[in-house]
C-alpha positions, 0 to 999 in steps of 0.5 A: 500500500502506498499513501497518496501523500507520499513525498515523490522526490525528483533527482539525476541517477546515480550509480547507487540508483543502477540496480534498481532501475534495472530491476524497474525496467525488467518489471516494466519493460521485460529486460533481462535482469541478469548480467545480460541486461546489466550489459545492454543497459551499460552499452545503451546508457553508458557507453555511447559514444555520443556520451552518457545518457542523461537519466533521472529517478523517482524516489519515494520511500528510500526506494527507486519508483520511477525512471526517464532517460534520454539517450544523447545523440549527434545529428549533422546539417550542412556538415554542422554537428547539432545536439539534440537527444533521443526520448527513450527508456522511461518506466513507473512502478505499478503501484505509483502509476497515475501520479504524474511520475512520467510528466515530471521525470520528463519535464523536470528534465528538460531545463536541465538539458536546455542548460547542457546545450542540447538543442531538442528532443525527438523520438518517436512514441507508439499510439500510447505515449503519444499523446502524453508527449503531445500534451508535454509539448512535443510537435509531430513532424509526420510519418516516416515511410516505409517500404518492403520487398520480398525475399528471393522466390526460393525465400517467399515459397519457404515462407509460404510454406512455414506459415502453412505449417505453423513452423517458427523463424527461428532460422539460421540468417546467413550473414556477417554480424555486423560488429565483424563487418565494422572492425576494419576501423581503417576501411570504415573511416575511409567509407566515411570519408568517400560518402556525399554530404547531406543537407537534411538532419542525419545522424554524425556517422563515425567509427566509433559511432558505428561500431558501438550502434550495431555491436551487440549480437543479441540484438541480431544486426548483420551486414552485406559489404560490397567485394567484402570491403567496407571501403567500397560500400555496407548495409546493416540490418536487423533480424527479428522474428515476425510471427512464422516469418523473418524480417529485415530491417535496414539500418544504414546503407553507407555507399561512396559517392563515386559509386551510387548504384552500390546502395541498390545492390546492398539492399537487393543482397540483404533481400536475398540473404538466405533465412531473411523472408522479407525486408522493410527500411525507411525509404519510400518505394522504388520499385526499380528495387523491388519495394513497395511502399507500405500504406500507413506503416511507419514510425511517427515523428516527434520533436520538441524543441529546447532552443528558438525555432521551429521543428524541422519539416519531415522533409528536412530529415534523413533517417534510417531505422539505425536512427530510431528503432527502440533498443 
């Protein structure tokens, strides 16, 4: 039992706070409460090249009731870096849900990051949140779209038939992990520096970024590279289960500028992975690649700024599901 009147204290995490708020995110969330999420939690939150999350807690009753993060992060425009910080990992214990915890864990922190010189939030919450973030003053900027493609013809027959015989996907996916095709730290650098500038918001491609973003195997990224070089050109992707079926869903294509047309070939590859029965990346259709766009689907958007100005308008971003898929 706990008394409405009971005092509810805001404060910045400390390390002391850190079994606790796993504890919370496992009861929450479903994390793993074993060394396993203690890992995912210290790579998420702790060892982000980008620097630590900014987290905050809810204490009442000399216990941990409550948790917000903001994942700090490191988008480019016209060469120029910008500062902003991705909403993410939040969670209430049950017992105190409906107190307001979620709206001052979130707006106590803003002031706080506004000091800090981050320039704005985004992420982009499901149709629960949504509208807490919206009554926070979080602006919708639109739905990212969504395109798919099938797999090979060998790849769709197999799927057909799995789903017919209410077999699993948990099969086999034929390709690199992605932390392997990064560890050329040369190579990458070089992939880097060959690639063409983007007007829109992007997120700052580094070594280090790139090869903290996609190194935990738990988390099934793999990759395709062009000649077996990242130098020449590389896509991540993540496997996932979906129902009988396994999905693929594109994390980054990062082709030289010289040689556009490899982008084409790495998505048609990771479509032809063997185990992968579908593929799905943030991009609308192009059908000279064999993808549809996908009506409805898609993330949405939101922004909420710390600094004058307004949001940037959907066309103004470049993001790939690396971006802004929950992990």
């Amino acid at each position: 039992m706990t008394s409405r009147d009971e005092e509810i204290e805001i404060l910045p995490a400390r390390p002391e706070h850190e079994a606790e708020v796993l504890e919370l995110l496992a009861s929450a969330l479903r994390w793993d409460r074993g060394p396993a999420g203690m890992d995912l939690f210290r790579w998420k939150h702790r060892e982000n090249p980008f620097g630590p999350s900014a987290e905050w807690v809810a204490v009442a009753a000399g216990r941990v009731v409550g948790y917000r993060a903001f994942q700090r992060w490191e988008l480019e425009r016209d060469g120029a870096p910008v500062r902003v910080v991705r909403a993410v990992d939040t969670a209430t214990s049950p017992e105190y849900r409906g107190r307001g915890i979620f709206t001052r864990l979130t707006l106590g922190a803003l002031d706080a990051l506004r000091a800090d010189g981050v320039e704005f939030v985004f992420n982009t919450p499901n149709s629960q949140s949504r509208p807490g973030y919206l009554k926070m003053g979080w602006e919708v900027v639109g739905r990212l779209p969504v395109s798919g493609r099938v797999g090979s013809l060998r790849g769709l027959a197999r799927a057909v038939v799995t789903r017919r015989s209410g077999g699993d996907a948990r099969r086999p996916v034929d390709a690199v992990p992605a932390r392997e095709a990064l560890s050329e730290s040369e190579s990458v650098r070089e992939l880097l520096a060959s690639m063409r500038g983007d007007a829109r918001l992007h997120t700052l491609r580094t070594v280090e970024y790139l090869q903290w973003r996609y190194r935990p195997d738990a988390l099934g990224y793999r990759a395709v590279v062009v000649g077996g070089r990242a130098r020449d050109g590389l896509a991540v992707f993540r496997v996932r289960p979906r129902g009988s079926l396994v999905a693929a869903s594109i994390c980054e294509v990062l082709v030289p500028a010289a040689t556009p047309g490899a982008g084409g070939r790495l998505v048609r590859a990771v479509a032809d992975v063997p185990g992968v029965d579908y593929v799905v990346r943030l991009a609308r259709s192009d059908v000279r690649r064999g993808f549809v766009r996908l009506p409805g689907r898609g993330p949405v958007l939101t922004w909420r700024g710390l600094r004058d100005g307004g949001a940037p308008g959907a066309g103004g971003w470049n993001l790939e599901f690396g971006d802004v898929e929950l992990f």
